[in-house]
C-alpha positions in Angstrom: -42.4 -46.5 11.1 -40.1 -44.2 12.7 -40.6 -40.2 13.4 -37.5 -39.5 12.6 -36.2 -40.5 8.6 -32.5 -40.1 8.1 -31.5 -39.9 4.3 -27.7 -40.8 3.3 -25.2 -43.0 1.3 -22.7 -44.7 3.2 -19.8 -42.9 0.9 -20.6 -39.9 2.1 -20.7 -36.7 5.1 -23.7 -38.7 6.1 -21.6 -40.8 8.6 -21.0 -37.7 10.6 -24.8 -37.8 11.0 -25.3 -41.7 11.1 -22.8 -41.2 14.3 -25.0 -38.8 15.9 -28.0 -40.7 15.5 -26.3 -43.3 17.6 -24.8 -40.9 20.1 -28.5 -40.2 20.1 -29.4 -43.7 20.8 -33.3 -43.9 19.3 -35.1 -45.3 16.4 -34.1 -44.0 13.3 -35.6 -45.2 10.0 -32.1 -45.0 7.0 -33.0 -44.2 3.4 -29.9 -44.8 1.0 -29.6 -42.9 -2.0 -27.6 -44.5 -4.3 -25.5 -42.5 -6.4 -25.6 -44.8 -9.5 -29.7 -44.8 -9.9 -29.2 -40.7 -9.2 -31.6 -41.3 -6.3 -30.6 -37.6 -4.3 -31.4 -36.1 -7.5 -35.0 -37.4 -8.1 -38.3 -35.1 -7.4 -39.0 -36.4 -4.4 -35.9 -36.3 -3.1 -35.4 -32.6 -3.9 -38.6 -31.5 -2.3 -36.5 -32.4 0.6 -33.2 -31.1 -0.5 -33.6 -29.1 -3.1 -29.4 -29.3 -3.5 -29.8 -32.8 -4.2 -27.8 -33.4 -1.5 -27.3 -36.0 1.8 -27.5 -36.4 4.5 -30.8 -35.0 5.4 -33.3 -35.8 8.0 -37.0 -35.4 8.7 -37.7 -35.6 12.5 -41.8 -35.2 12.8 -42.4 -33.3 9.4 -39.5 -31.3 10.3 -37.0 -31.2 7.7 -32.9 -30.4 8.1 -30.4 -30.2 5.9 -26.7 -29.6 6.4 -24.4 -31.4 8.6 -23.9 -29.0 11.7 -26.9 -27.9 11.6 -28.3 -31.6 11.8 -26.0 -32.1 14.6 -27.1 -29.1 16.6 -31.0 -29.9 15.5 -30.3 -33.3 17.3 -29.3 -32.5 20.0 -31.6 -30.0 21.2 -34.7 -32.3 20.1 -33.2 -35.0 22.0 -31.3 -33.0 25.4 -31.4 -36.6 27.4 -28.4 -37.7 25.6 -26.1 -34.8 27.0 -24.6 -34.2 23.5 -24.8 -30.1 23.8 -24.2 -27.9 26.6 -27.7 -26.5 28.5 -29.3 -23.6 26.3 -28.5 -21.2 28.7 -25.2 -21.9 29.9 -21.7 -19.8 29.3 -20.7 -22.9 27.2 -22.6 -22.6 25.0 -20.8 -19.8 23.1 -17.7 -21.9 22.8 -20.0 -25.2 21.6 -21.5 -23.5 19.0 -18.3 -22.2 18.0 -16.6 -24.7 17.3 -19.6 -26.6 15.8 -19.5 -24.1 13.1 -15.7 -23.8 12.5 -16.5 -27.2 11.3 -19.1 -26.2 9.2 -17.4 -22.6 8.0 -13.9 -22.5 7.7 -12.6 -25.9 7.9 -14.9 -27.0 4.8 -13.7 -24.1 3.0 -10.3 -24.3 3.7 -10.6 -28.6 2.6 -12.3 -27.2 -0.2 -9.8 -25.1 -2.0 -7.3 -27.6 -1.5 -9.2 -30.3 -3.3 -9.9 -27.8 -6.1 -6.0 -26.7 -5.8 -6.6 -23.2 -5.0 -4.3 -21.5 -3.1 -5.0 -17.9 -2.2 -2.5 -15.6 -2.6 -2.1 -13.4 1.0 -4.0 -10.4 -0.3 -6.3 -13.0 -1.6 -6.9 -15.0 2.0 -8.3 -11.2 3.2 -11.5 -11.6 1.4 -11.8 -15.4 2.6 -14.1 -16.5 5.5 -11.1 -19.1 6.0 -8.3 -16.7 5.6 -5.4 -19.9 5.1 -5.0 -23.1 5.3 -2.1 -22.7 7.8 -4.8 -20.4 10.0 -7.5 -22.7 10.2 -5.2 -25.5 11.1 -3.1 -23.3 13.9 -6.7 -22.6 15.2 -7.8 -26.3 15.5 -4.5 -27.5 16.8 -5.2 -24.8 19.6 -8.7 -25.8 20.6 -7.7 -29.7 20.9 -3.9 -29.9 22.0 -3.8 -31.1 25.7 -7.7 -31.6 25.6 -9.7 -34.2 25.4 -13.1 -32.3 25.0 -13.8 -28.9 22.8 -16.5 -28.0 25.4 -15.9 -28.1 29.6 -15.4 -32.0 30.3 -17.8 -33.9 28.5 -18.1 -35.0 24.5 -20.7 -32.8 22.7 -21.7 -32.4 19.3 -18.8 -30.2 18.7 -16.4 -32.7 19.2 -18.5 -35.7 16.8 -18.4 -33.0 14.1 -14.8 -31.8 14.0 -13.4 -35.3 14.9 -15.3 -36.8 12.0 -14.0 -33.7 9.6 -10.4 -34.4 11.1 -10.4 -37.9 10.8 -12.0 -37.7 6.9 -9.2 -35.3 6.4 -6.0 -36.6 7.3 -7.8 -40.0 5.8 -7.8 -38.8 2.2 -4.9 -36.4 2.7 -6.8 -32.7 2.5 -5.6 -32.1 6.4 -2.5 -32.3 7.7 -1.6 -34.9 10.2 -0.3 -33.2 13.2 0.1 -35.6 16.4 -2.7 -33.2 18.6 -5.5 -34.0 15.8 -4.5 -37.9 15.8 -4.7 -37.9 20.0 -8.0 -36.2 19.9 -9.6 -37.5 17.1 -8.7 -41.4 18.2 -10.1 -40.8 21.7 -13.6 -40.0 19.9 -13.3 -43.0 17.2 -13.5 -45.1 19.9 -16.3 -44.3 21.6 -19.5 -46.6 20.9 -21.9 -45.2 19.1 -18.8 -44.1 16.3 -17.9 -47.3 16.0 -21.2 -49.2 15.8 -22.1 -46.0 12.7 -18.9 -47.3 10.9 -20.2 -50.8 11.6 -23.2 -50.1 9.8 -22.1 -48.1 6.9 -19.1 -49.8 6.1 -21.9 -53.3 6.0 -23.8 -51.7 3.1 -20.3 -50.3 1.3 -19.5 -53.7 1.4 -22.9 -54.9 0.1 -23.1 -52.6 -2.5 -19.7 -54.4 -4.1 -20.7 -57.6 -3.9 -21.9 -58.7 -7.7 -24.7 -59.9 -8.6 -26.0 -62.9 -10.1 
């Protein structure tokens, strides 16, 4: 049995995490929670998460929740596979940045748009996001001409907002703009991201098979 338990549901943000595992490249032990048994929102599960929730993992008894901050978790328990800058180093600021961009204003900006909220200007004030037009202009900035968030090398930062990108233009809550389809194709097809889709995509396709 492995040390280190990831929880998820292949229809889910537990790919972003499934993708970092194999960035990570060690043994992982994968619990599905199916959505049709209600499986996240059983006792046991919420003495994990008690959003009832995925993805989550437990890595030695220690428990994280939340998609970035599973990300940065990772790769600080597991430095060897060079998917954050050193602790101490300048780019760090910039790493954890955009790492949380992800996690702050692009979710909230997806968000309202799913729910069809669109703040008025006063409104946008008051909002960690401000607009959807600003959080877009931002991103656009930190990846056109670039193929890394983060000096010259992929980190964490770039598996999280590539996946949220990706998702997004996807299903239609982000604009496709020709800098976010450049960057976020270079990261698609790096191994590990497409072995995760490999594997999640398998069980989707499982799942619909009928049964006898």
């Amino acid at each position: 049995m492995s040390n280190l338990v990831f929880y998820t549901n292949p229809m889910s943000r537990g790919r972003i995490i499934r993708w970092m595992l194999e960035e990570v490249g060690l043994p992982y032990e994968a619990r599905i929670l199916h959505w049709e048994t209600a499986d996240a929102k059983a006792a046991d599960y919420r003495a994990i998460n008690p959003m009832g929730k995925v993805p989550a993992i437990v890595h030695d008894g220690v428990v994280v929740t939340e998609c970035a901050a599973i990300c940065a978790y990772l790769a600080d328990a597991f430095p060897q596979a060079g998917l954050a800058p050193p602790v101490h180093s300048p780019l760090r600021g910039p790493y954890y940045r955009w790492l949380f961009f992800g996690a702050g204003p692009i979710e909230q900006a997806v968000g309202a748009k799913v729910m069809n909220l669109e703040p008025t200007t006063d409104q946008s004030r008051s909002l960690g996001f401000g607009s959807m037009d600003d959080v877009l202009g931002a991103v656009e900035g930190a990846v056109k001409d670039r193929a890394y968030l983060v000096g010259d090398g992929f980190t964490a930062a770039d598996l999280y907002l590539a996946s949220h990108l990706s998702w997004g233009m996807n299903f239609g809550t982000i604009e496709k703009r020709p800098a976010f389809e450049t960057y976020v194709e270079r990261h698609l097809q790096r191994p590990a991201a497409r072995r995760a889709d490999e594997i999640d995509d398998a069980l989707i396709a499982a799942e619909a098979q009928p049964t006898a």
